[in-house]
C-alpha positions in Angstrom: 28.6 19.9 152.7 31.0 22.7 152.2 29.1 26.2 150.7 31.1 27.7 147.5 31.7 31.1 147.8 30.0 32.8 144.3 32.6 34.8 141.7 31.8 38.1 142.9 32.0 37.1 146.5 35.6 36.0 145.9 36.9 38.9 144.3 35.6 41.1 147.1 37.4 38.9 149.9 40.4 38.6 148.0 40.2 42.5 147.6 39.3 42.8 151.7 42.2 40.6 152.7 44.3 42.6 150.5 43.4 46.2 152.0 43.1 45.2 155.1 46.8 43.5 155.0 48.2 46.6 153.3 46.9 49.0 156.3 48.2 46.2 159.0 45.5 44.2 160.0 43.6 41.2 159.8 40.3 39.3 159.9 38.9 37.3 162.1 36.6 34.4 160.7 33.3 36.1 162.1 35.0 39.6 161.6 35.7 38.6 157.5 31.8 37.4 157.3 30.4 40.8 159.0 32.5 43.3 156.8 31.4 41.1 152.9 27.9 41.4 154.5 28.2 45.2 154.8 30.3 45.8 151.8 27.0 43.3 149.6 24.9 46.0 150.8 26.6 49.2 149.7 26.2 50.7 146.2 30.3 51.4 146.4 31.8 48.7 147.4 35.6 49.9 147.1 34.4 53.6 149.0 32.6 51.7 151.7 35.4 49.6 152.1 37.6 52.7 152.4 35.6 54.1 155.0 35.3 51.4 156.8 39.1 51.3 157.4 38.7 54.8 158.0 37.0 54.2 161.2 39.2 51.2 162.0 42.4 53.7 161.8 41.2 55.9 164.6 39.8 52.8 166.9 42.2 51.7 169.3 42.7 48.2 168.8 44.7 46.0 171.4 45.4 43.6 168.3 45.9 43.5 164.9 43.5 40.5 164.1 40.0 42.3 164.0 37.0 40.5 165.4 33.3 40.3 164.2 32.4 43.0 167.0 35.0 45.1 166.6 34.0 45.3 162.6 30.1 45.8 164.1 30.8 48.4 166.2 32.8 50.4 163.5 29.9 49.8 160.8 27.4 51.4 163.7 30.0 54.1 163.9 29.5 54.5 159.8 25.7 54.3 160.0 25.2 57.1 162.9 27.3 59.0 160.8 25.0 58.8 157.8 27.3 58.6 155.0 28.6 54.9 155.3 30.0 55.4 151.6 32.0 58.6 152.0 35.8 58.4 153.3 35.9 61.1 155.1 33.1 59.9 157.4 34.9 60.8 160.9 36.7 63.9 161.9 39.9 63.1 164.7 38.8 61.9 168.1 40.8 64.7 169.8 39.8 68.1 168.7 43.6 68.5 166.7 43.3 72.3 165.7 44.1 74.3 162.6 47.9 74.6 163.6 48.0 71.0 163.9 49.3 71.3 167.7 48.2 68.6 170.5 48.9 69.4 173.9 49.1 66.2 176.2 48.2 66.3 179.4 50.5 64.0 181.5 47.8 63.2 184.0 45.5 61.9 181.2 48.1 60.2 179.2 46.2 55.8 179.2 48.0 53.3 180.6 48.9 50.5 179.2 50.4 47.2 180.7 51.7 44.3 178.4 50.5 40.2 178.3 53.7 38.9 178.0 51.4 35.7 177.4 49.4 37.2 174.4 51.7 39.8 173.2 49.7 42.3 173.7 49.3 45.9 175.4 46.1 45.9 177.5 44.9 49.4 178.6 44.4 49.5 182.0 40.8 50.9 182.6 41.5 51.3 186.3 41.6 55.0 187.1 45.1 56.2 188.4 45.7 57.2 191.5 48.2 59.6 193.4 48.1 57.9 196.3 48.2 54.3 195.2 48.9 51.1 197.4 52.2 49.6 197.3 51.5 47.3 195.0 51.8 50.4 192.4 55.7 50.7 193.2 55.9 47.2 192.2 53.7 47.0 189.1 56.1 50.4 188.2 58.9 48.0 187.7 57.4 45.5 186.1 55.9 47.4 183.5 59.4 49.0 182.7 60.8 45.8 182.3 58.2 44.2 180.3 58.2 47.2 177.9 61.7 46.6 177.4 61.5 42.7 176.8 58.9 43.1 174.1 60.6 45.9 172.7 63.9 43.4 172.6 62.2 40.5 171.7 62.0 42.8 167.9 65.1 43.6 167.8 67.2 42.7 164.7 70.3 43.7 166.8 69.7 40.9 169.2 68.1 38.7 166.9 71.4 38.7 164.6 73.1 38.1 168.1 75.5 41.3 167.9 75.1 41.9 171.8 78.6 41.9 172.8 79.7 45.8 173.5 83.5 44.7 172.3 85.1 44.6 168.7 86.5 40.9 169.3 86.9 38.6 167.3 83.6 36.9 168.7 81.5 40.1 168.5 79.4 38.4 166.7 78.6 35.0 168.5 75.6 33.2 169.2 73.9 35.5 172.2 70.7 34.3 174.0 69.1 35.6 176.9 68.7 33.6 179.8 66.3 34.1 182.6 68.0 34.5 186.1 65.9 31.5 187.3 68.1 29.1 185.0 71.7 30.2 186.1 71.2 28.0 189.0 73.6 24.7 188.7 75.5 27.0 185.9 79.1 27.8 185.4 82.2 28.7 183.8 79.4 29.2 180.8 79.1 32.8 179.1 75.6 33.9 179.7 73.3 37.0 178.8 70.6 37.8 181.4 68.5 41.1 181.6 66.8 42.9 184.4 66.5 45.8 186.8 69.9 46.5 188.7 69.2 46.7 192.1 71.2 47.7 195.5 69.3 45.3 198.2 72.4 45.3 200.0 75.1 48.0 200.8 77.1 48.2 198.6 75.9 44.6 196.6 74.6 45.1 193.5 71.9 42.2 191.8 70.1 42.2 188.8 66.6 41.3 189.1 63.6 39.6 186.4 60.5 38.2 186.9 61.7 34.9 187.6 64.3 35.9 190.3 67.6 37.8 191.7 71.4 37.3 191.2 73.9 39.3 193.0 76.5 40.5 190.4 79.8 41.9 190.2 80.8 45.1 188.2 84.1 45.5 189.4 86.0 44.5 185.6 83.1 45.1 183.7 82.8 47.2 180.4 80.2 49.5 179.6 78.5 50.5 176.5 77.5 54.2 176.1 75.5 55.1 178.5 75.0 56.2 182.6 74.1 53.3 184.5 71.9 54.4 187.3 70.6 51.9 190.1 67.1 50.7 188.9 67.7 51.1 185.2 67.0 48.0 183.0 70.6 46.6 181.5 71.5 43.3 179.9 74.9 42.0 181.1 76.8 39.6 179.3 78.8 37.5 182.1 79.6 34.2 184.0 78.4 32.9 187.1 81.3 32.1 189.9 81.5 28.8 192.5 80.2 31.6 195.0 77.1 32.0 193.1 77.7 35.5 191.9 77.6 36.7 188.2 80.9 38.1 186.9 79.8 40.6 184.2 81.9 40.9 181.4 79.8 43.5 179.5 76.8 45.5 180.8 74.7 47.6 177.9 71.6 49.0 177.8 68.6 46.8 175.6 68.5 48.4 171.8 66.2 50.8 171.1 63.8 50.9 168.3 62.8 53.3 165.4 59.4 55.1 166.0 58.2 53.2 162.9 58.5 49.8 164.1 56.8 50.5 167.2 54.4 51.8 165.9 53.8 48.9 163.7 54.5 46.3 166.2 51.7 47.9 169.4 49.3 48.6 166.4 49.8 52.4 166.8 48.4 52.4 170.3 48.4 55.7 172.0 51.4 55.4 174.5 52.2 59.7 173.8 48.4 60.8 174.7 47.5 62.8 172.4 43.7 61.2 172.1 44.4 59.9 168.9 46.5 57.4 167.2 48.8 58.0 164.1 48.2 54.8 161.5 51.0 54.7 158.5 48.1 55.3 156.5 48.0 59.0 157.7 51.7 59.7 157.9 52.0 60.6 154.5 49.3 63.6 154.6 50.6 64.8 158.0 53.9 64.7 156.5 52.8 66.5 153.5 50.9 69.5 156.1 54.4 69.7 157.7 56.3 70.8 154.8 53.5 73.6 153.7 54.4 75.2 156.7 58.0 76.3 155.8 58.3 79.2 157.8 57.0 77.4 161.0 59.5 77.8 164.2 59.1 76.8 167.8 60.4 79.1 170.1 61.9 77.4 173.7 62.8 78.9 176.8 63.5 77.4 180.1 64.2 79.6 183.5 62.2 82.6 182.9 62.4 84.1 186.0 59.3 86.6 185.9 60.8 88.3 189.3 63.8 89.8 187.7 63.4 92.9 185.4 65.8 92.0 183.0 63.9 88.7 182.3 61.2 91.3 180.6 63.7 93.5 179.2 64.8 90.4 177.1 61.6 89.4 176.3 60.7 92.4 175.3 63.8 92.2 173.0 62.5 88.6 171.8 59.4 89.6 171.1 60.1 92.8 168.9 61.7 91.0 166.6 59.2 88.0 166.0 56.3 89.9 165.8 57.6 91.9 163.2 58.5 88.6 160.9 56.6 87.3 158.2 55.6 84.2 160.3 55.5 84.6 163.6 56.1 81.3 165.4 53.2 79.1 166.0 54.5 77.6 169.6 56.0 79.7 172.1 57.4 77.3 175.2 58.2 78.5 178.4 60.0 76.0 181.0 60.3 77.2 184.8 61.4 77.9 187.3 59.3 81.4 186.8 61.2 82.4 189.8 65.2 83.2 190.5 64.2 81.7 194.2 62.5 78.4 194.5 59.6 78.0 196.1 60.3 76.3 199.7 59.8 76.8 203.5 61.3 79.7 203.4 60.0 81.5 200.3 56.1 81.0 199.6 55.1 84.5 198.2 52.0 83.7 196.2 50.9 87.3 195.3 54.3 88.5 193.8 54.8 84.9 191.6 51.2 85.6 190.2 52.1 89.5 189.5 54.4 88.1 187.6 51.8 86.3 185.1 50.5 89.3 184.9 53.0 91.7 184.0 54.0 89.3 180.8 50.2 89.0 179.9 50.6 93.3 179.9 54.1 92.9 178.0 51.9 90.6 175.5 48.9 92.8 175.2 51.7 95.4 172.8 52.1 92.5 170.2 48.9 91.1 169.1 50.3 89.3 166.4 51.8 86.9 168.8 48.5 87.3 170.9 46.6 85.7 168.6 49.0 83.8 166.4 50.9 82.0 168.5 50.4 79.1 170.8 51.9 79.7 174.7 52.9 76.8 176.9 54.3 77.2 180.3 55.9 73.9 181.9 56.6 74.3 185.4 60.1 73.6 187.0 61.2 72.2 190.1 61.0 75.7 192.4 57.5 76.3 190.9 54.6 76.0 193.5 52.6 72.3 193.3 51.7 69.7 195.6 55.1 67.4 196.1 58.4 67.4 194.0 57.1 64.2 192.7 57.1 63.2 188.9 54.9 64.2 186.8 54.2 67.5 188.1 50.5 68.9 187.1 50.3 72.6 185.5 50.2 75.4 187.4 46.7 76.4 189.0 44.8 79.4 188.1 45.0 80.9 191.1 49.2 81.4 190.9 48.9 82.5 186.9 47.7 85.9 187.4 45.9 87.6 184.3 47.7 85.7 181.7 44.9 82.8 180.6 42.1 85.8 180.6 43.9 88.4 178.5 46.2 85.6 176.6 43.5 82.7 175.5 46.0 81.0 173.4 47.9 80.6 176.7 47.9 76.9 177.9 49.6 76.1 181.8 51.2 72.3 180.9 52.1 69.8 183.0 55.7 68.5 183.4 56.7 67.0 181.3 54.6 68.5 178.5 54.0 66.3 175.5 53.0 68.1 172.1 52.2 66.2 168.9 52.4 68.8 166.3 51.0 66.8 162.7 53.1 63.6 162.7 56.0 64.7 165.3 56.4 63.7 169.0 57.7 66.8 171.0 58.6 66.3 174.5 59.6 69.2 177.2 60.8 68.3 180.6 62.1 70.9 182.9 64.7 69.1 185.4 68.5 69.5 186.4 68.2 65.8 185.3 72.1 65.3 183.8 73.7 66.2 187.2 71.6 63.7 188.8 72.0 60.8 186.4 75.7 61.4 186.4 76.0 61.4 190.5 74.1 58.3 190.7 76.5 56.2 188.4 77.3 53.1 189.7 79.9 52.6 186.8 81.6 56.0 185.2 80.6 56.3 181.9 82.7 55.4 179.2 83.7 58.3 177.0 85.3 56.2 174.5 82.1 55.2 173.4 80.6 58.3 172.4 80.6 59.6 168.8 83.7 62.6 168.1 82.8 62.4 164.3 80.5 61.3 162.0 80.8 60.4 157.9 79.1 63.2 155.9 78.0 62.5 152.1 80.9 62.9 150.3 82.2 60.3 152.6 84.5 63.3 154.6 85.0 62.8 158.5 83.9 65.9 159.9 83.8 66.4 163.9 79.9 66.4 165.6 79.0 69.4 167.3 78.7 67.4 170.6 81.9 66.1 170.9 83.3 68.6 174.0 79.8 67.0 176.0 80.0 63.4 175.9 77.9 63.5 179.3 75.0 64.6 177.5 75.4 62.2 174.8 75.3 59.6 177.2 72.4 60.9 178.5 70.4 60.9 175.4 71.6 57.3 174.5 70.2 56.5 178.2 66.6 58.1 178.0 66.1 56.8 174.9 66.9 53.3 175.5 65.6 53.1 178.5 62.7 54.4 176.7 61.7 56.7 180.0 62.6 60.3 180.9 63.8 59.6 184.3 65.4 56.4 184.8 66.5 57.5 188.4 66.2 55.3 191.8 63.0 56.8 192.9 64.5 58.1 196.4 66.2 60.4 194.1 63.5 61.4 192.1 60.4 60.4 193.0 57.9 59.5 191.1 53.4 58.8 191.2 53.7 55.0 190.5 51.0 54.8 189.1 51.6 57.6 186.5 55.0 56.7 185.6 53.8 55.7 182.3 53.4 59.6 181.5 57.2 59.5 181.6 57.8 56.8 179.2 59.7 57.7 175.9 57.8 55.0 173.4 57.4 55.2 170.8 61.2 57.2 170.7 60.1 60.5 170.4 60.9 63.6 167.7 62.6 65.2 169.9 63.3 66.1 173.8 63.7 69.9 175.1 65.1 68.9 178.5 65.6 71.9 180.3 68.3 71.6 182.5 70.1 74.2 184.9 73.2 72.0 185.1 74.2 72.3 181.4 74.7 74.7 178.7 73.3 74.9 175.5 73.5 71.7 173.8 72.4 69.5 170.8 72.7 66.2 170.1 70.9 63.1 168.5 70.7 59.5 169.3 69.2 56.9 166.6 65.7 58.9 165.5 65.4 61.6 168.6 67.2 64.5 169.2 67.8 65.8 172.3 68.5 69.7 173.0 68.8 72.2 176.1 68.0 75.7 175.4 69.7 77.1 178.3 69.2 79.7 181.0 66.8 82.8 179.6 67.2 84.3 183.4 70.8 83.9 184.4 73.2 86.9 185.2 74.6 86.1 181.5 72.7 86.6 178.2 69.3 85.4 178.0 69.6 81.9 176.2 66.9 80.3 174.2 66.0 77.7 170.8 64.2 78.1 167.6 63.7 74.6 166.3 62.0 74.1 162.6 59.7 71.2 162.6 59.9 71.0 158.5 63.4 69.9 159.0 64.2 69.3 162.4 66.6 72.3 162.3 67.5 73.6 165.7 69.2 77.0 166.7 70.6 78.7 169.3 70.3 82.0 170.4 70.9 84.7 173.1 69.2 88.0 174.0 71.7 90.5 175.6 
């Protein structure tokens, strides 16, 4: 005999299923029964409700329907606490300070791999190694690709079936993907497949999924924006020849996604590693801290070559005239090398890179606004000291910074790259002569028809972008981003720790990227949400180049110290 549910008890699981829906989330039988059984007990049932979805926000929960013990173990959360009515019953799970910057260490950034079976990310609780086995180079693949399926599998662009890269007049037909397994017995059909592209051969090119390899031929293909690198994932559109091979018509990179619906879609999971998650929920308020801060800049420099006097002369320069502002700027970044020679066989002087440290931390010790206003970050570059050239690169070690972390506390040595959640933005900083590279290894030159030379503004005027003289760096942008990785290189080229690769993954699509880079000038440009940006060369035999950006409204701006 079926139990009715009394009056009250309705209302307040009609009211649960509706808060719970509106923040994301849903219950489980068991997990609906535990939270009415806490909620009968309190003497607010609306505030404990609240703070009970409090808790749940800052959880990391691999899925969006929550079970009985997950509700448990956030009610023993509310208990220890001792105020299982209030709303504000938990502070951050990552100490966020009063400036609302997050430094992210690369090296503690979770992993997570995806259940193409479930649907979900897992985190991998396995600690990650430097020196894995082999089978870390293949599971680095596989979780590139996988990303990039689930991330496609959302995509209105391919669910709409607007894959083709040309204008025709069947731009718009039927597309869907086929795995490589089922082109056998196929022909004379048009097919889409997606996977790694992959040299096995010399000079052969094949794509490669899970389910197996086809060689393919790039000869007459045409691109979409983009530099197509060996290893890089790409969906080619194409037809498979009596010889077996796969003729590609079209090759194009899968669509990216806006930083809201991934967030929605992997249930706001950490992927940046900052220690905490950011639910909608919370948007609005961080939003809302964001633009009190009006006067708040970031200052970026990359080569700041400690070794050369006119690097502190400039500095010097730089640093009259923002200590003397109203608001000095909260973030002060610092990209290597910190040298004009790199570090190699053949240059390994330890004592005069540190005395360098130390004569900035003196140059500081004359503003103490900036001192003890401002936040320092130091990214090291590719001539820095550390243990391999590999990717990521850990921050520098105590023992080559000198002075500067004893008489500069707000001084913080990052890894490379260095992430930085400041409120609700994703800031990333990677120091490496990365657009030289990705150009050399092309195995199809980029087409620079493709790229953007004006845009539409609002009174409906064509006016021409900023970027249009550097169409290589808007490929490059359109690349990281929907690759959704910072350095979608062959690894023989740059080499990576498989099984930290994740710290290079660009996903959720970031704010913005500072990619210091020695092989390009000063340069701005967006693609979809994220803007990418080089500051230039603060150290060069030319005037000392740097970036203010304003995080209130993403404004960035160049400048130059004689």
């Amino acid at each position: 005999r079926h139990r009715v549910m009394p009056p009250h008890n309705r209302a307040l699981a009609s009211m649960l299923n509706e808060k719970f829906r509106i923040s994301g989330l849903s219950l489980s039988g068991c997990g609906a029964r535990a939270t009415l059984e806490h909620l009968s007990a309190a003497d607010d049932e609306v505030r404990a409700l609240d703070a009970l979805l409090d808790v749940l926000s800052r959880m990391e929960l691999t899925t969006s329907v929550v079970k009985g013990e997950v509700i448990e173990r956030a009610i023993r959360e509310l208990r220890e606490s001792g105020r299982a009515d209030a709303m504000d019953v938990l502070e951050p799970t990552t100490a966020t300070n009063d400036d609302g910057i997050t430094i992210c260490d690369a090296f503690k950034t979770k992993r997570y791999a995806y259940d193409s079976q479930r649907r979900i990310f897992d985190e991998v609780n396995r600690p990650s190694r430097i020196e894995s086995a082999a089978e870390g180079k293949i599971d680095l693949y596989r979780d590139r690709f996988l990303l990039l399926e689930q991330r496609l599998s959302r995509s209105r662009q391919f669910n709409r079936s607007t894959l083709r890269v040309g204008g025709g007049a069947d731009s718009h037909a039927t597309a869907q993907l086929t795995s490589i397994q089922s082109l056998l017995g196929v022909s004379k059909d048009t097919k889409f497949i997606m996977g790694c592209l992959s040299q096995l051969e010399d000079d052969r090119f094949y794509i490669e999924d899970l389910t197996g390899t086809v060689r393919v031929d790039l000869t007459a293909c045409e691109t979409s924006m983009g530099l197509f690198t060996e290893n890089c994932v790409v969906i080619a559109e194409g037809e498979v020849r009596p010889d077996g091979v796969f003729e590609v018509i079209a090759l194009m990179f899968p669509p990216s996604e806006s930083r809201e619906n991934t967030r929605n879609a992997t249930n706001a999971l950490d992927f940046f590693g900052a220690g905490h998650i950011l639910r909608p929920t919370e948007l609005p308020e961080l939003e809302e801290k964001e633009m009190e801060r009006i006067g708040e800049q970031f200052v970026v420099l990359a080569d700041v070559w400690l070794d050369q006097q006119r690097t502190f002369d400039r500095l010097a320069k730089l640093f009259d005239v923002f200590d003397s502002q109203e608001d000095v700027p909260g973030l002060m970044v610092f990209m290597g090398d910190f040298t004009s020679t790199p570090f190699g066989p053949t240059h390994f002087d330890f004592r005069a890179y540190s005395a360098g440290f130390d004569k900035l931390a003196e140059l500081l010790e004359d503003y103490p606004r900036l001192r003890q206003e401002s936040r320092f970050v130091f990214v090291p570059g590719p001539g820095d000291p550390g243990i391999s050239a590999a990717l990521p690169r850990p921050g520098l070690q105590p023992s080559v910074t000198g002075s500067m972390l004893d008489k500069v506390p707000r001084a913080h040595f990052a890894s490379n790259p260095a992430k930085i959640r400041y409120f609700s933005q994703d800031l990333v900083f990677f120091r490496e002569d990365l657009q030289a590279k990705m150009r050399r290894n092309c195995l199809i030159p980029p087409d620079d028809t493709k790229v953007r030379t004006h845009v539409v503004d609002e009174n409906g005027q064509e006016i021409e972008v900023d970027d249009a003289d550097r169409p290589t760096f808007q490929h490059l942008a359109a690349t990281l981003v929907q690759q959704a990785h910072l350095c979608p290189l062959p690894i023989t080229q740059a080499p990576i720790y498989w099984e930290f690769d994740h710290a290079l993954w660009l996903y959720p699509a970031p704010t913005a990227i500072f990619l210091g880079d020695r092989t390009e000038q000063q340069s701005l440009t967006n693609f979809e949400d994220t803007l990418l940006t080089n500051p230039g060369c603060f150290g060069g035999e030319g005037p000392g180049e740097f970036l203010t950006y304003c995080p209130v409204n993403g404004v960035v701006q160049f400048s130059a110290v004689p």
